[in-house]
C-alpha positions in Angstrom: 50.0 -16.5 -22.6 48.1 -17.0 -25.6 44.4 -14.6 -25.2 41.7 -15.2 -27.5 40.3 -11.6 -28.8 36.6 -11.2 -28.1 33.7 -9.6 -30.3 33.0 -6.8 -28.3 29.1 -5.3 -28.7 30.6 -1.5 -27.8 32.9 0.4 -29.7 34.9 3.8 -28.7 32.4 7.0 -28.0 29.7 4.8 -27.5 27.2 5.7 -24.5 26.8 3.0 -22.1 25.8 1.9 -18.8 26.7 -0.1 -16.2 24.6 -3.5 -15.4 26.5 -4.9 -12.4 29.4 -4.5 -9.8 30.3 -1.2 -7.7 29.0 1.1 -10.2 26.2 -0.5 -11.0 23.7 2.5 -13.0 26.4 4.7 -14.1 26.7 5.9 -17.6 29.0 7.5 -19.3 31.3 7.5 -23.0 33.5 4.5 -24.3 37.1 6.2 -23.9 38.8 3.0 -24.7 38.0 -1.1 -25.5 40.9 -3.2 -24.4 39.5 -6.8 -26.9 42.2 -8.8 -25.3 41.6 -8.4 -22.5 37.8 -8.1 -22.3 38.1 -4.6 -20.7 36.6 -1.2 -21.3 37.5 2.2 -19.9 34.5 4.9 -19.5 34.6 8.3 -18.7 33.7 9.4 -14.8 33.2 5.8 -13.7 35.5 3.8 -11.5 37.8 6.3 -11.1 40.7 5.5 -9.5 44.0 6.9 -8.0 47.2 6.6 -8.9 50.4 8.1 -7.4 52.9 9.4 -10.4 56.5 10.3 -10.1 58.1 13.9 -10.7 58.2 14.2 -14.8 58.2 17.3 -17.0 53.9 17.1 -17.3 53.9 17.2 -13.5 56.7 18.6 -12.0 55.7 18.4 -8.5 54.6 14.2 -8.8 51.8 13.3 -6.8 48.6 11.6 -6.9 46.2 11.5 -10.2 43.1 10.6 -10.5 41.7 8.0 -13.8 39.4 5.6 -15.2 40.1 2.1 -14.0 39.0 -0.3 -16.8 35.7 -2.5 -16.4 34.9 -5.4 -18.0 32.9 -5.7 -21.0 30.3 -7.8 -20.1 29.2 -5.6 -17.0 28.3 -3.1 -19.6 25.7 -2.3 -21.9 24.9 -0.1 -24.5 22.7 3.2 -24.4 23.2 5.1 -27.8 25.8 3.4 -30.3 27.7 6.1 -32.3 25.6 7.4 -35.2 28.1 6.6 -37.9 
């Protein structure tokens, strides 16, 4: 599969908000921008869970709780980083 890379109008640590979908009006910090894939991950919103096997971080496994990634054009920006 060939992806085209996307501009992306965020960048990592930016505030932004939510414009559309489930989580419509949530804000939170740019974690992560996934370009290839048109995706963004933002702290404290679509959190998501996700059951882990026994490892040496967490020895008893279980279920963990994450950001699931949203895409970038369901997002804009609130305060850009002031770099």
């Amino acid at each position: 599969m060939n992806r085209k890379k996307i501009n992306t109008h965020v960048k990592k640590n930016d505030e932004v908000e939510v414009i559309s979908g489930n989580h419509k009006g949530s804000q939170g910090k740019v974690l992560q921008v996934f370009p290839e894939k048109g995706h963004v991950l933002i702290e404290g919103v679509r959190l998501i869970k996700k059951a882990t096997r026994k490892s040496e971080d967490l020895p008893e496994g279980g279920i963990v709780e994450r950001e699931g990634p949203v895409h970038i054009s369901n997002v804009k920006l609130v305060n850009g980083d002031s770099k």
